[in-house]
N, C-alpha and C positions, 0 to 999 in steps of 0.2 A: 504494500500500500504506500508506503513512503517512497518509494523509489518510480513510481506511477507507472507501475508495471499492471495494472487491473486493467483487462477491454472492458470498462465500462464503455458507453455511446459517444459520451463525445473524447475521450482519448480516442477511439475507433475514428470518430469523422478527423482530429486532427493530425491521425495517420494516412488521410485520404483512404479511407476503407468506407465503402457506400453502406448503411444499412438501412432500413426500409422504417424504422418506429426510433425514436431517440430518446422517448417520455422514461420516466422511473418505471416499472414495471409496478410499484406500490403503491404507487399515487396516481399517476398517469399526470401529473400537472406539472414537471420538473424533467428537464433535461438531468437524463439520466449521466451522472459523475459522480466519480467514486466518492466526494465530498458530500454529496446529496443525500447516496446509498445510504453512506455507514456514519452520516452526523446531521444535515439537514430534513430528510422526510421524515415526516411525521410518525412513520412505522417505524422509523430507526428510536427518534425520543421516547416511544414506548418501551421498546425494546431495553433502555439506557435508563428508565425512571423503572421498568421492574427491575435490573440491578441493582441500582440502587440501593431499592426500598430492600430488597432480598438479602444484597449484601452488607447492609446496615453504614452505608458506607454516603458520604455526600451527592447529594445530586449531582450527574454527570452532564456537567452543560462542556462542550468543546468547539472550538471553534476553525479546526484545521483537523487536521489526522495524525497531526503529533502531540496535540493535547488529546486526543483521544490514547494514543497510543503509551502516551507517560501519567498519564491519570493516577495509577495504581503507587507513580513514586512518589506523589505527594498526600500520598493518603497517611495519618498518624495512629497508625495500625500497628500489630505487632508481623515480625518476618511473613508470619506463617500468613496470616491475612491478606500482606499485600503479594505475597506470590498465587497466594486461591485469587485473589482480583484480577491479577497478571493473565492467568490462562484464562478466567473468565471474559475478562476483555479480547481476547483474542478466540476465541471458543465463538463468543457473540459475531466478531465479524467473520470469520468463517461461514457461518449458522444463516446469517444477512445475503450471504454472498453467495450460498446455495439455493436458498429461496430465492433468491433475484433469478439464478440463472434455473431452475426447476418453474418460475412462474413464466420466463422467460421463453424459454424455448419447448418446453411440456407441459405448459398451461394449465402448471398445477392450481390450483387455488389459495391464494397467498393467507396463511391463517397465523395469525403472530403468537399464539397458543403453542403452535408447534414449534416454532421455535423455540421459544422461552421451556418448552419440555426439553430440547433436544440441547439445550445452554448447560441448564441443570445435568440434564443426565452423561453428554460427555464432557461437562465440566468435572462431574464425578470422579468417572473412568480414570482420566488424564490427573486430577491432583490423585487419587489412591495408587494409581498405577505409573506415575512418572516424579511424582515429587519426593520429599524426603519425610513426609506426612502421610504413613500409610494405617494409622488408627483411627482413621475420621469414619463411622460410620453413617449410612444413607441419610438417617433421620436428623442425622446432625449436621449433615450437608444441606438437605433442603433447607431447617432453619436456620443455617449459617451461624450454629452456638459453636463455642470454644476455640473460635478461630484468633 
């Protein structure tokens, strides 16, 4: 994302690549850019206020995709919390960026539900099975105690 490596639509058109529809796939009001995706529509500040709330953690207002992407270091949390926000932040734009290209191109039906399942539960995965945090069980994940 930093390095503007994402074919959102208009990095596409300002490669000279023709594409037929250039709207956000979640809104249909917004030229679709990765800054739009994963920080200005309105599906994304959803997505960024149940974090949040989930992670008990300050409202995530950002205004570029490097404040999105360093959020978690200014957070006054302890290690273990800000590295579960770390993958979570990045879990979520993943999660954004699969839905975009599933409503995209297999006209799934865009349901922010399913994301915020799919946050949670490979956020899971990824902190029990890649961090140095492997006693955190399910129920205490979802409520985000003891972090």
């Amino acid at each position: 994302m930093e390095m503007d490596k994402i074919p959102a639509a208009a990095a596409l058109k300002r490669r000279n690549i023709q594409i037929d529809n250039d709207s956000c796939p979640f809104c249909n009001s917004n030229e679709e850019t990765v800054e739009h995706v994963f920080i200005g529509c309105l599906s994304a500040s959803i997505v960024w206020n149940f974090i949040s709330s989930w992670c008990k953690i300050p409202s995530i207002f950002a205004f570029s995709l490097k404040d999105l992407l360093s959020i978690h270091k200014e957070l006054s949390a302890s290690d273990k919390k800000k590295e579960a926000a770390q993958g979570i932040m990045s879990i979520a734009c993943w999660s954004l960026w699969r839905a975009r290209n599933n409503t995209k191109f297999f006209n799934f039906p865009f349901k922010i539900d399913r994301i915020i399942s799919e946050i949670k539960a490979l956020g899971y995965l990824w902190f029990v099975n890649r961090s140095r945090y492997k006693e955190v069980e399910w129920g205490d994940w979802c409520s985000f105690v003891n972090m």
